[in-house]
N, C-alpha and C positions, 0 to 999 in steps of 0.2 A: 683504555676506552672500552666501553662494554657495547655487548651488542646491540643493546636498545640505543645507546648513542650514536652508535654507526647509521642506524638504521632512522635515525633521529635526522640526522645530517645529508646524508642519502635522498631522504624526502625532503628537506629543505634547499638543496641543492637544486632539486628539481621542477619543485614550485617557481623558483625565482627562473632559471630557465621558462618555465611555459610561459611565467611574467614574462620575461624580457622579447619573447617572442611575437605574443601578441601586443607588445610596443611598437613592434617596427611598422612604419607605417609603408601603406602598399596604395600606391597613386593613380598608378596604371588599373588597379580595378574597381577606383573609384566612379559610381555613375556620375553624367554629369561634366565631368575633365575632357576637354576639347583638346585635342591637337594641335599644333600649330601648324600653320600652313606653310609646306616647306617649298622655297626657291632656292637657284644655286644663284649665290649672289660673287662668289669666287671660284674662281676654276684655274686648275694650274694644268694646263697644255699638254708640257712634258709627261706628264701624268697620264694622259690621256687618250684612248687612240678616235678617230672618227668613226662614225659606225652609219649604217643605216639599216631601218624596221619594217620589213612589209608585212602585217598580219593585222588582225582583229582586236577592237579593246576586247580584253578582258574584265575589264574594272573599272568605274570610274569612282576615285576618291577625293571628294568635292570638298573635304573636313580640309583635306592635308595638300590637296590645289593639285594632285597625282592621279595619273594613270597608268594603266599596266596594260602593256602591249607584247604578246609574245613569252610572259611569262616575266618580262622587264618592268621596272618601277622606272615610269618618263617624267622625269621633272622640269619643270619650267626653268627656264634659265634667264637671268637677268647682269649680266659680265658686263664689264669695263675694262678692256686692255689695251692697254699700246695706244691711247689717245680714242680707243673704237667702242662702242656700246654693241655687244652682240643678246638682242634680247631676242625670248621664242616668239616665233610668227605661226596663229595658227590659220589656214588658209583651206577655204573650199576645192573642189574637186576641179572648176575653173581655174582653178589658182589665185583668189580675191580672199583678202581679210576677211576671216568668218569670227566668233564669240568662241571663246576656249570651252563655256560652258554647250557650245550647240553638239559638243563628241557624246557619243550615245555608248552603250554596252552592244557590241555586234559590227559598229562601221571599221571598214575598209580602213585601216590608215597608212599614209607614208610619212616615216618618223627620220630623220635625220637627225644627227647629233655628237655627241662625244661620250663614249664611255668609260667611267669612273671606274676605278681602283678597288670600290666600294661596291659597285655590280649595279646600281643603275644610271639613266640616261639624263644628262643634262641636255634636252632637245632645243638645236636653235629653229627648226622647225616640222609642224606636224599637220599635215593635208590629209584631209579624207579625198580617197580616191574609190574609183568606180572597180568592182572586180573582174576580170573578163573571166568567162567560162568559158571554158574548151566545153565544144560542139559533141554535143554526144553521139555516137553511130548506133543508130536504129538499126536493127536487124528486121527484114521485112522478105519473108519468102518469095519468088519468082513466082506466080502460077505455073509458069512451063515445071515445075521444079517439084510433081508427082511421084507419087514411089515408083511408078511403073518407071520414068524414063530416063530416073535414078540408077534402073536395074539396069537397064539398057547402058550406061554409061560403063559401069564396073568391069575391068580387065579379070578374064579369067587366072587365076593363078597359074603358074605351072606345075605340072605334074614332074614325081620324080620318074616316071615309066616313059616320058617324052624326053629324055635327056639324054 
């Protein structure tokens, strides 16, 4: 084989690579392509330990029926076990059935749940709650509380000549 053949085969070789490349179809950056909305419709137990989330949404993803609390992905849960239906309950700050869509970017939530193997939360239930704040301590000077009677307050040092 000579070198113009090589070099022949080389770039044929290569062509058909950049072909084959731009065949593979890429879905995921397709515009357009929706999500599917994910619920946990099966859950295995043993798998899974209980958990519970007190913090802020982070996110809400209304494509995929998800939100992220805490850095967690909380999915809605919809199970059948053992003769029982454990669906997610989401509940106002009273504790009353509220719309899953009423959870905002910022509220309070208390998430309860079981977490997956997989690293997020099959939630069987998630409240927005009220945040308490600790009282913050104002620093607010005395009047009596001048330099002069500041001075008057101060212990003279000891000398080493008094010892």
């Amino acid at each position: 084989m000579t070198i113009r053949n090589k070099r022949r085969c080389r770039l044929g070789v290569l062509i058909l690579a950049l072909i084959g490349l731009q065949a593979i179809p890429v879905s995921a950056a397709e515009p357009g392509v929706q999500e599917v909305f994910i619920r946990v419709t099966a859950l295995e137990f043993d798998e899974c330990e209980p958990v519970q989330v007190r913090s802020k949404i982070m996110e809400v993803r209304a494509d995929k029926g998800t939100i992220v609390v805490a850095e967690r992905e909380i999915r809605e849960m919809d199970v059948e076990t053992g003769g029982r239906r454990i669906k997610t309950v989401y509940l106002n700050p009273e504790g009353q059935p509220a719309a899953s869509d009423a959870f905002r970017v910022g509220q309070d939530v208390l998430v309860r749940g079981f977490l997956h193997p997989d690293g997020y939360v099959a939630a069987s239930e998630v409240q927005k709650i009220e945040k308490l704040y600790e009282k913050k301590i104002v620093y607010k000077p005395v009047a009596s509380q001048n330099k002069a009677s500041r001075k008057g307050m101060r212990q003279p040092l000891p000398t080493s000549a008094g010892q």
